[in-house]
LUMTI-959309 format. One record per residue (C-alpha): residue in one letter; x, y, z. Coordinates in pm, whole numbers, plus 50000, padded with zeros to 5 digits. Example, Ala and Ser with C-alpha at 12.3 -4.5 7.8 and 13.67 -1.06 7.14 Angstrom:
% LUMTI-959309
- A,51230,49550,50780
- S,51367,49894,50714
***
This chain:
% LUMTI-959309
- X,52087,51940,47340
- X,51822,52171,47510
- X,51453,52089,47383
- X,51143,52333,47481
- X,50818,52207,47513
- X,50463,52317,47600
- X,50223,52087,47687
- X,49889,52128,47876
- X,50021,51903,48187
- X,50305,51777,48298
- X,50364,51467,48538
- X,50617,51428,48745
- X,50618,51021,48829
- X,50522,50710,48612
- X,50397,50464,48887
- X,50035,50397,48922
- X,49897,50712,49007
- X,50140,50939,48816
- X,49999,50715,48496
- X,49617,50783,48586
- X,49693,51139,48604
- X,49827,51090,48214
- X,49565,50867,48145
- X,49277,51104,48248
- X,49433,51398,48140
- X,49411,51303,47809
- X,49095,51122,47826
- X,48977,51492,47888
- X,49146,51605,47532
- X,49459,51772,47712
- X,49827,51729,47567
- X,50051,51533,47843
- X,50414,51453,47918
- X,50524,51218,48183
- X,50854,51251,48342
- X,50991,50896,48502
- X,51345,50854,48628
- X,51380,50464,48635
- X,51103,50252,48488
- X,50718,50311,48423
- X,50483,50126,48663
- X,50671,50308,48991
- X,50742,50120,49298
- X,50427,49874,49294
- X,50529,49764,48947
- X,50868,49640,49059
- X,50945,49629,49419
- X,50607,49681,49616
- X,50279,49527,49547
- X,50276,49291,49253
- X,50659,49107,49397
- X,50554,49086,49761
- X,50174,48901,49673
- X,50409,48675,49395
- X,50603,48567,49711
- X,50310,48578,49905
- X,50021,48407,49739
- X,50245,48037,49727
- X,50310,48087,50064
- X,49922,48124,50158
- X,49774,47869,49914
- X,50028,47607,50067
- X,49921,47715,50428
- X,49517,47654,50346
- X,49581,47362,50131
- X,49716,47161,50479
- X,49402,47244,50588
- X,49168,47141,50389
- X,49057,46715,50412
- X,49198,46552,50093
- X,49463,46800,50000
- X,49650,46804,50319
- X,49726,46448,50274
- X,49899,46485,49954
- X,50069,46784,49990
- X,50444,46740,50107
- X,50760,46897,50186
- X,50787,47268,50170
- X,50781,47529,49890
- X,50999,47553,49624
- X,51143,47877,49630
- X,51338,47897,49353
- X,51000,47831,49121
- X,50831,48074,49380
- X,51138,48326,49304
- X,51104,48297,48933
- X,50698,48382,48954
- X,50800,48703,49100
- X,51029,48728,48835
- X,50781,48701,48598
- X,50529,48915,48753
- X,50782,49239,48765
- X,50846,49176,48348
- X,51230,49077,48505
- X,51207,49478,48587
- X,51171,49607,48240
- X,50892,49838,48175
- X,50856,49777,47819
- X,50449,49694,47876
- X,50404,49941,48080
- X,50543,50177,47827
- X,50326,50057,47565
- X,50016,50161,47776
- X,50137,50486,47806
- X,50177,50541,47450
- X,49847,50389,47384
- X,49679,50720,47592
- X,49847,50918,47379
- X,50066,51109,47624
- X,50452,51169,47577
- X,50731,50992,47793
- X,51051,51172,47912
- X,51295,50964,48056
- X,51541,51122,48269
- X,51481,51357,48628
- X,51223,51623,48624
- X,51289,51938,48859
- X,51070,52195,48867
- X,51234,52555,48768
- X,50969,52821,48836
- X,50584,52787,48827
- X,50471,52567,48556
- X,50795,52481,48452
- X,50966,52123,48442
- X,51340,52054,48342
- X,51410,51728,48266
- X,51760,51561,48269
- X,51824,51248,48026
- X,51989,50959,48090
- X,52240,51122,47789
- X,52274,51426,48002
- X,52020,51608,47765
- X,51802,51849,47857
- X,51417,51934,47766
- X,51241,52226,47898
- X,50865,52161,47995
- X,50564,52437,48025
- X,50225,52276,48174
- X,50003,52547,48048
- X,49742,52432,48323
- X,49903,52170,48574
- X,50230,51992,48691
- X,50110,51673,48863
- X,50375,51554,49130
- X,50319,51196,49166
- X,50705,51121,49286
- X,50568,50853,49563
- X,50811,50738,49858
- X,51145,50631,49947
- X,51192,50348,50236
- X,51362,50520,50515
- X,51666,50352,50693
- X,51758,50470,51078
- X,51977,50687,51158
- X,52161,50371,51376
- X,52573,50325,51455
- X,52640,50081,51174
- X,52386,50091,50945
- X,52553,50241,50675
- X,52804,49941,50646
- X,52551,49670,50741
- X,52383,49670,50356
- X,52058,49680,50522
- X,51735,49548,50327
- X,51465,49812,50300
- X,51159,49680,50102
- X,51276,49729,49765
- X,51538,49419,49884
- X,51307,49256,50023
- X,51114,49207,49722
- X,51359,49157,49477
- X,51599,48906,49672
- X,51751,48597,49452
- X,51738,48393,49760
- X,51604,48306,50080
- X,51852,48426,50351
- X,51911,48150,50623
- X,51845,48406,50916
- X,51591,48716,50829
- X,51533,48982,51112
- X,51313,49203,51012
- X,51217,49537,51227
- X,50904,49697,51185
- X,50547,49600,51252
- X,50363,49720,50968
- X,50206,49623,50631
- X,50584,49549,50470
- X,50714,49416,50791
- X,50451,49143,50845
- X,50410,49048,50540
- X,50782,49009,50430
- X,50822,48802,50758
- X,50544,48576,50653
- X,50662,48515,50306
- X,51010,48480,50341
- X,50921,48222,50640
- X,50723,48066,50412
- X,50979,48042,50194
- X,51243,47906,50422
- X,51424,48198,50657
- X,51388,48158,51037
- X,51222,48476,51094
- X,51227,48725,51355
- X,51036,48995,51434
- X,51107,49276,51635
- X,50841,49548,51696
- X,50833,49826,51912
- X,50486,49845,52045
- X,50265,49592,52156
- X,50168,49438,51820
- X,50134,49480,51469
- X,49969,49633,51281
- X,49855,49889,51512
- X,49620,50133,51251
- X,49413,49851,51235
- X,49167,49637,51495
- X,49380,49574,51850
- X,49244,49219,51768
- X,49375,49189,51423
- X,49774,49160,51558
- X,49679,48866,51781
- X,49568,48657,51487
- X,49886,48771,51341
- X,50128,48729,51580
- X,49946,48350,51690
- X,50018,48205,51287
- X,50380,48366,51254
- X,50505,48242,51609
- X,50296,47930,51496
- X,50488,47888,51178
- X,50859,47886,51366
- X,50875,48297,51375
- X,51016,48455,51658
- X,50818,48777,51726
- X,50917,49010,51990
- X,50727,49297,52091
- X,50891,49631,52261
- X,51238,49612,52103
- X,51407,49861,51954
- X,51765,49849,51759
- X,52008,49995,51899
- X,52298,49962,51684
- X,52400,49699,51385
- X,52721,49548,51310
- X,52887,49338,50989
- X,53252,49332,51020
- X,53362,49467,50637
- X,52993,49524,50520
- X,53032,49086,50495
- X,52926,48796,50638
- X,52641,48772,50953
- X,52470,49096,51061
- X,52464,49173,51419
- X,52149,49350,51537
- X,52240,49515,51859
- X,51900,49552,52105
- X,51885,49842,52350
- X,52030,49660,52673
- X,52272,49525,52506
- X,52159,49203,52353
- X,52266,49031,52061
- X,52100,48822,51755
- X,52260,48700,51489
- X,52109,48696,51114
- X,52195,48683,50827
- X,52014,48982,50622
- X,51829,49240,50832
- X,51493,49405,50711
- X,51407,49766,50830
- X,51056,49823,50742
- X,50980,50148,51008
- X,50871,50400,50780
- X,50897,50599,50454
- X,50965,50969,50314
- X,50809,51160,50019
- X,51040,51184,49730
- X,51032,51510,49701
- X,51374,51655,49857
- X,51553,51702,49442
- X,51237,51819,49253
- X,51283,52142,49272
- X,51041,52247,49517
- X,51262,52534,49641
- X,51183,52720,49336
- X,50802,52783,49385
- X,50813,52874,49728
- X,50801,52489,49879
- X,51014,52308,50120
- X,51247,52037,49971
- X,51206,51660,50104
- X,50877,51765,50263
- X,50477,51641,50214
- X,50273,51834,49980
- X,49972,51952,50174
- X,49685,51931,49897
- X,49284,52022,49861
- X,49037,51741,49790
- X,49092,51737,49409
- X,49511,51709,49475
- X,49555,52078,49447
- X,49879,52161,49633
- X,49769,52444,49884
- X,49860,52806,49770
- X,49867,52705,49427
- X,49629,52760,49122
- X,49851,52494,48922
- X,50047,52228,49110
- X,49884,51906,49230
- X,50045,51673,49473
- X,49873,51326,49415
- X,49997,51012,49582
- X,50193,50912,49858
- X,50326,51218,49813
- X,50037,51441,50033
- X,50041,51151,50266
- X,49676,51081,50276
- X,49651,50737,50208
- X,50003,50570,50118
- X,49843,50274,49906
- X,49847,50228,49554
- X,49493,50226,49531
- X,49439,50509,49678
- X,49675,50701,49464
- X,49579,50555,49153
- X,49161,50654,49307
- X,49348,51036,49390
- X,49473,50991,49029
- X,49132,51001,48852
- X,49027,51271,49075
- X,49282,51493,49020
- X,49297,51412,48651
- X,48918,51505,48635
- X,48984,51845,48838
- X,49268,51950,48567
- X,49044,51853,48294
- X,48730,52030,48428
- X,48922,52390,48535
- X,49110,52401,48187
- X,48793,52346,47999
- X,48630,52609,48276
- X,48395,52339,48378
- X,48242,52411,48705
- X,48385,52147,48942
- X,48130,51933,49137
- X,48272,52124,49494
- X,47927,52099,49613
- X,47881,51714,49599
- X,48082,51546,49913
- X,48108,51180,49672
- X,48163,51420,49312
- X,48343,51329,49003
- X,48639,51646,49183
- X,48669,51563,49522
- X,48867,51235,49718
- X,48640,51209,50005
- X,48707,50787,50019
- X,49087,50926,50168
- X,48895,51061,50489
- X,48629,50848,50510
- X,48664,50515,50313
- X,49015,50360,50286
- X,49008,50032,50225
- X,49341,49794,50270
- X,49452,49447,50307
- X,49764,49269,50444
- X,49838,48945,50266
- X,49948,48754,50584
- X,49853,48445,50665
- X,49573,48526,50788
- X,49493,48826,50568
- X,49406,49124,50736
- X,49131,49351,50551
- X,48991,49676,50615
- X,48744,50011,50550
- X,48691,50293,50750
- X,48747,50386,51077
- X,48830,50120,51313
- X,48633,50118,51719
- X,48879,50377,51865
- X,48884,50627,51563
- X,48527,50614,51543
- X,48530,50718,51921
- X,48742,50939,51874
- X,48547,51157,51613
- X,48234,51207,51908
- X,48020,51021,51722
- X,47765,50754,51923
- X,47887,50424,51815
- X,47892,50070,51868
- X,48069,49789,51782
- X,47948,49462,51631
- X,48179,49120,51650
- X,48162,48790,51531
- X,48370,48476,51490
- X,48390,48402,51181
- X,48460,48059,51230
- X,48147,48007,51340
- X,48012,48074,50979
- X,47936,47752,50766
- X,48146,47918,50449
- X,48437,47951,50660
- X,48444,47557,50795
- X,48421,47469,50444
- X,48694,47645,50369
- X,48948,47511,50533
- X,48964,47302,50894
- X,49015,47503,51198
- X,48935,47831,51030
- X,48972,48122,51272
- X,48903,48480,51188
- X,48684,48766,51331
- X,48497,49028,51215
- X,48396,49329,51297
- X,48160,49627,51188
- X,48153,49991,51388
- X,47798,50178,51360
- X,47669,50504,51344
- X,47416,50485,51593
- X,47185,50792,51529
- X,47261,50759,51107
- X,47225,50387,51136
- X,47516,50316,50897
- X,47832,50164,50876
- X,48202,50374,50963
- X,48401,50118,50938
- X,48471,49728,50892
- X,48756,49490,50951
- X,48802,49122,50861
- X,49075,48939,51004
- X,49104,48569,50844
- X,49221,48313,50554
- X,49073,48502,50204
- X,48905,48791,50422
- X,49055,49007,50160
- X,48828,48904,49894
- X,48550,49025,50146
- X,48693,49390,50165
- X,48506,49503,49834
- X,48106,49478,50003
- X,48239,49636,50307
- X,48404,49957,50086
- X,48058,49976,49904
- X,47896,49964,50267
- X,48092,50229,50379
- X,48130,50430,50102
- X,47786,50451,50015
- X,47717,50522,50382
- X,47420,50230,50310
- X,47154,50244,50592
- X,47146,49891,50793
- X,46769,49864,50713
- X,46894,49814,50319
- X,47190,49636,50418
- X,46908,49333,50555
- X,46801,49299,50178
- X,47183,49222,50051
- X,47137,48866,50101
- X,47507,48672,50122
- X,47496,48372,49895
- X,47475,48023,50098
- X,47712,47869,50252
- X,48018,48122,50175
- X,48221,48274,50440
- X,48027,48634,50303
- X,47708,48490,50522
- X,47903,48649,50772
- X,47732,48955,50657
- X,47416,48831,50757
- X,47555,48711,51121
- X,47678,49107,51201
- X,47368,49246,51135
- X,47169,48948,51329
- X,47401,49027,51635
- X,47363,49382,51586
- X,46972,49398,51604
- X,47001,49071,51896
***
């Protein structure tokens, strides 16, 4: 059965920001299918963000409860994973979308299941799971919101090995006895503190120096000190060479250029990730398959009066905030050139344009201690020939954080504009710093001079008063 269609746009991808696309699309009064090829909600639904902080969040709130005078003493033993394992569970709907679909049909817009191609400009063909076929014309936009595929090495023996990527790592029935897990980024760190947590002898093998090198140099020593602290092995400059698992069973070897050895019993790769956009068709508008869509600030694919890449997939910002923030944009951009509304080009921060991807990206890492940041960090800053400076300060030192927990350790750290006098960037390294991250994005994002900043007064004693300390040390 062939089906034709016309519809005003057309999404390709029903995670996060393929659904804010939909959503503001039709907010703006504009017919709208949405093409999804496994379930609606995309890969932070079910295998990215809301699994890894269910494993997570036990495995913090049982570190800072043995810190904290009265709790410590009756909290024993370690966590149960199998209750932590069902809480993930519940948090991915046991990987059925059937919420998430309601949503959707709340907005109004129309669901295809099956795999969308695009077959000439503003066309989309989508296969169904029945082998059915429905023809698509966007009379004013296809939205490609495909997101990103984990990438595995091209290493002798992977193929056999049954290597984790993330979407294992999330979705694991069971704690493996030995976890190695290569990579030392957001996924990397974060699966090696959880599944620690939750009972594998971790470790960690990183290429560079540290972790979480886009961030603070001092961030990955606070890191590093609380997984090696918690029984982790981490090992910096080591690379795999080569795995082995004798019939794609049993132990894993990880082979280490030089020839060493370890042992484990599930490896993790976590060392980078590719746009899904190698089958959609991009071939047939003049596009190269498998590659990033280079895109305008309102999402506007390059060369194109009618395809928007939005997401992971123009490799701005790969976080789903971001593309869910790129989401509204671009939604607002389709909705404002159909209805030949004169887009807000003009206004830097406007309703049309996602100027927080260059300028104001804010991110945490739920390790133990969280990482949290804005902006640019010292060396980007530099880097840009601007005069800057920046501030530091211990935030143990701050009576919030002592109250907190015992032996709270943590920095922080704001980067300033010296002849504008406001704030390019901010990072928080600490236990609950992430909850911090919000007043530094508004800081940043509404390029607030520091003069102002003095009349924000952080309530007393929280660990924000920490706030008050930067700018103190800042004016000495």
């Amino acid at each position: 059965m062939t089906e034709a269609v016309e519809y005003d746009v057309v999404v390709l991808g029903g995670g996060p920001t393929g659904e804010n696309v939909a959503e503001r699309a039709r907010a703006a009064g504009l017919s709208t299918a949405l093409v999804e090829s496994e379930l609606v909600g995309g890969e932070c639904s079910y295998w990215a963000c809301m699994p890894s902080k269910a494993l997570l969040r036990p495995a913090i709130t049982h570190s800072d409860a043995r810190r904290v005078p009265g709790v410590r003493e009756v909290v024993h033993g370690s966590l149960d994973t199998p209750a932590v394992l069902a809480h993930r569970d519940e948090y991915t709907s046991h990987w059925k979308d059937d919420g998430q679909v309601a949503w959707l049909d709340s907005t109004g817009a129309r669901l295809y299941r099956g795999h969308g191609r695009l077959h000439r400009p503003r066309k989309v063909v989508v296969t169904g799971p029945e082998g059915e076929h429905h023809v698509l014309t966007a009379r004013h936009a296809v939205a490609v919101c495909t997101g990103t595929r984990a990438v595995l090495p091209e290493l002798p023996g992977v193929a056999g090995a049954r290597a984790w990527t993330s979407r294992e790592a999330t979705s694991a029935k069971a704690a493996p006895g030995r976890l190695v897990v290569v990579g030392g980024g957001v996924v990397g760190t974060e699966m090696a503190t959880a599944w620690q947590a939750l009972g594998s002898q971790v470790t960690l093998l990183v290429r560079g120096k540290g972790v979480l090198p886009r961030m603070e140099p001092f961030v990955s020593d606070y890191i590093v000190d609380a997984l090696t602290e918690g029984g982790a092995t981490v090992r910096t400059g080591s690379s795999v060479e080569a795995l082995r698992r004798d019939g794609g069973e049993g132990p894993v070897t990880v082979i280490l250029e030089g020839g060493e050895l370890i042992d484990a019993d599930e490896v993790l790769f976590a060392t980078g990730r590719a746009p899904r956009t190698e089958d959609i068709g991009l071939e047939t508008v003049g596009l190269e398959p498998g590659s990033w869509l280079t895109v305008d600030d309102t999402c506007r694919v390059e060369g194109t009066d009618w395809l928007y890449g939005v997401g992971d997939v123009n490799h701005r910002a790969l976080l789903t905030h971001q593309g869910k923030y790129q989401g509204r944009i671009a939604g607002a951009a389709i909705g404002a050139r159909a209805q030949h509304v004169p887009l807000l080009e003009t206004d830097r921060w406007g309703a049309h344009s996602a100027t927080a991807d260059h300028d104001a990206v804010p991110q945490v890492v739920f390790t133990d201690p969280e990482a949290a940041a804005v902006g640019l960090t010292l060396a980007q800053a530099e880097a840009s020939g601007r005069r800057v400076r920046a501030v530091d300060y211990d935030l143990g030192a701050v009576s919030g954080a002592g109250l907190y927990l015992d032996g709270y350790r943590g920095r922080a750290r704001m980067v300033v504009d010296l002849d504008r006098e406001i704030l390019l960037g901010v990072t928080f390294v600490g236990p609950g710093v992430g909850e911090l991250l919000h007043s530094a994005t508004i800081a940043v994002a509404g390029e607030v001079p520091i003069d102002r900043l003095w009349h924000a007064v952080p309530s007393y004693p929280t660990i924000s008063e920490v706030w008050l300390r930067l700018l103190e040390t800042y004016r000495g």
